[in-house]
Steps between C-alpha positions, in 0.01 A plus 500: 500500500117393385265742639146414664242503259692501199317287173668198471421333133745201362825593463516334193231695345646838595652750241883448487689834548851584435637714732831631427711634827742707384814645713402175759733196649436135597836500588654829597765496858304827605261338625284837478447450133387155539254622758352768278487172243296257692339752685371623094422146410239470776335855448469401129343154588251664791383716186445216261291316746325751535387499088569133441819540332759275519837677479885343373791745550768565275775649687720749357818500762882594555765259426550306827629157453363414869256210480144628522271513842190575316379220239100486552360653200787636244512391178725702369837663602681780323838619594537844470830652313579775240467296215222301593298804525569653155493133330207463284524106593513662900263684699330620207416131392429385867237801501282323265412247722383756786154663594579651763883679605488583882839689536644607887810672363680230766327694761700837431625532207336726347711818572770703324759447783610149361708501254348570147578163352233376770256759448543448102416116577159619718401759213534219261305222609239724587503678129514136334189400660323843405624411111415140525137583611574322842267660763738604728491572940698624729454307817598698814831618506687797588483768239811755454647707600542675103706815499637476168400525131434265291408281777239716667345486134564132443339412830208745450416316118537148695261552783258692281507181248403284743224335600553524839813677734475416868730673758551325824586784764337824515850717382464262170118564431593905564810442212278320289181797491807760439680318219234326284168700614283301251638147591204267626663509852432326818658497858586094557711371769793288505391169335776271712187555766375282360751218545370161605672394824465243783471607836775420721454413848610747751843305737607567837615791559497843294670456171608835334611499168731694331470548101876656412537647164821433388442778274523737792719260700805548257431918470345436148588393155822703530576473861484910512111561608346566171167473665575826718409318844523723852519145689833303471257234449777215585505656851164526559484137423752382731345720776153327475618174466740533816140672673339207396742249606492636839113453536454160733320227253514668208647333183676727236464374190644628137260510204660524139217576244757587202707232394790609292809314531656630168413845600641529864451835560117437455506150646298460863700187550807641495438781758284271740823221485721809607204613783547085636857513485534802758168460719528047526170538677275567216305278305604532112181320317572348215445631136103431433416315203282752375281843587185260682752306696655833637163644562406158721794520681451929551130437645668278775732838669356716780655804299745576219685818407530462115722698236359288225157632399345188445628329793342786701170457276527086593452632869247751455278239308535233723419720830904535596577788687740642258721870477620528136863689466403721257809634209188555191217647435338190428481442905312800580230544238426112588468564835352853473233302345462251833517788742743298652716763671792247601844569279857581512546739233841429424539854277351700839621324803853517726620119588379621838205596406461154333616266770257664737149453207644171490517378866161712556320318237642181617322617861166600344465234239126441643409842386694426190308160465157741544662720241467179264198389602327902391673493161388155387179680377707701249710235392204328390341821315794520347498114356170544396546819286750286316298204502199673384625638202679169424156309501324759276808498240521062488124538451487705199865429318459340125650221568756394226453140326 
């Protein structure tokens, strides 16, 4: 991720920062937040070349026992619970070691519709920072929605504390300006963007991918449509998948980019085993080792419809034709900010009306590819806003002894 002309003095002689990544995974099944988490690593690095800094993380992450796919520069892991936080031998000890706290809220977060146990949890580690003079950043995220008191208040105090609150979509950066007017803020874009990646080579063939959510697959958490789609989304996916399979040398092939198996109603696996089992035909790839390894294999498809955000941002960043099935918010102000028209709004759309943006975009993926190709500019912009500020903070931070 070195940039061209960047001053390169001995490593050995550089300034050591510790940079603490809070709400991050080296390990997470959704693959998403792993993305945002390498994707940070190499922003942060990019910046400290750019001052001679040498940067360690500290990561600050949820519980997983999975064994971790990102070792290169963590020296410290913290697992996040209840008691850890509160614990003056916890967090609050762990902070002393920081001089730097990057937090991405696990990419969205940092909202009242969660539950408020989770949105206690982002309040506090942001408030523990402020009180353990911890200079503190919000990396690009998506802010809110907050329709409620105290948490429009609570959110307003945390952004305004910081040194730093970046909003990755253009809907987050307008929520941002509304709730906390005198918060330092800047319009970002998605950090997994950033991901490092190796190119796959293109086979025989078109290959179409198809990124299932299980999520959506199974009609939600509860099986009753919480998420208020118009599409019968399990449908629509059966309907492009038999288009698909009737195209002459074209290879179907299911991508899971959460990996849940204790949670199978928000398990990828589960709903791609169930897509094999009724259409034999298909190609169900095998669970990737880690976010990179996904994003290699992604850059090798001809086109991929993706409910999975960062499966569809995988495409998108490695020149994939891609059409994002869109059930948040998240999805629009992203793409909003790409001018890239091509989406299934999943909270707008009939199942007809979906099959046919599908199978069109599938048609016109060239224009889709040029789409790409136009937007690259503000992907970059948006990198560099982040990066930019990231250099100028590493170059000026007291360093702690």
């Amino acid at each position: 991720m070195a940039e061209t002309g960047e001053h390169r003095a001995d490593p050995a002689a550089q300034p050591v920062v510790h940079v603490g990544l809070l709400w991050h995974s080296d390990n997470s099944g959704n693959l998403g937040v792993g993305a945002l988490t390498a994707g940070n690593m190499a922003l942060v690095e990019r910046a400290a070349a750019r001052v001679s800094r040498r940067v360690v993380f500290h990561l600050f992450k949820f519980n997983d026992p999975e064994t971790p796919y990102i070792t290169h520069g963590i020296v410290a892991r913290n697992a996040f619970s209840g008691k850890y936080l509160v614990s003056p031998n916890g967090y609050w000890k762990a902070l002393g070691a920081i001089d730097l706290m990057l937090d991405i809220g696990a990419g969205d977060s940092f909202t009242d519709i969660y539950p408020n146990k989770r949105f206690a949890y982002m309040i506090l580690g942001k408030r523990l920072c402020a009180l353990r003079g911890v200079p503190l950043i919000l990396s690009p995220q998506t802010i809110g929605p907050f329709s409620r008191q105290p948490h429009t208040s609570l959110a307003r105090s945390a952004m305004e504390r910081a040194l730093a609150v970046f909003a990755r979509d253009p809907l987050s950066m307008d929520a941002l300006k509304q709730i906390a007017p005198q918060a330092r803020a800047f319009q970002a874009i998605d950090v997994a963007f950033a991901l490092p990646f190796t190119q796959a080579a293109k086979g025989p063939g078109t290959r179409v991918g198809v990124n299932v959510s299980g999520l959506l697959y199974g009609g939600g958490y509860t099986g009753a449509n919480e998420f208020g789609l118009t599409i019968d989304y399990r449908d629509f996916t059966h309907r492009f998948i038999e288009a698909m399979l009737a195209r002459p040398e074209t290879r179907v092939e299911l991508i899971c980019h959460v990996n849940a198996p204790l949670m199978p109603k928000d398990d990828d696996g589960a709903a791609a085993d169930a897509l094999k089992a009724r259409y034999p035909d298909l190609i169900r790839v095998p669970t990737f080792a880690s976010p990179s390894a996904a994003k290699s294999h992604i850059s090798g498809l001809d086109f991929l419809v993706g409910a999975r955000m960062h499966a569809t941002i995988a495409a998108y960043s490695s020149g994939v034709p891609v059409l994002p099935v869109s059930y948040s918010r998240k999805f629009e102000g992203l793409y909003k900010a790409l001018s890239y028209p091509w989406l299934v709004p999943a909270k707008g759309f009939s199942t007809d009306q979906a099959v046919a943006t599908a199978i069109d975009a599938f048609d016109r993926r060239e224009e889709l590819a040029a789409d790409i190709s136009r937007g690259g500019a503000a992907v970059e912009k948006g990198l560099e806003t982040y990066v930019g500020v990231l250099a100028e903070t590493l170059a000026s931070l007291k360093l702690r002894p």
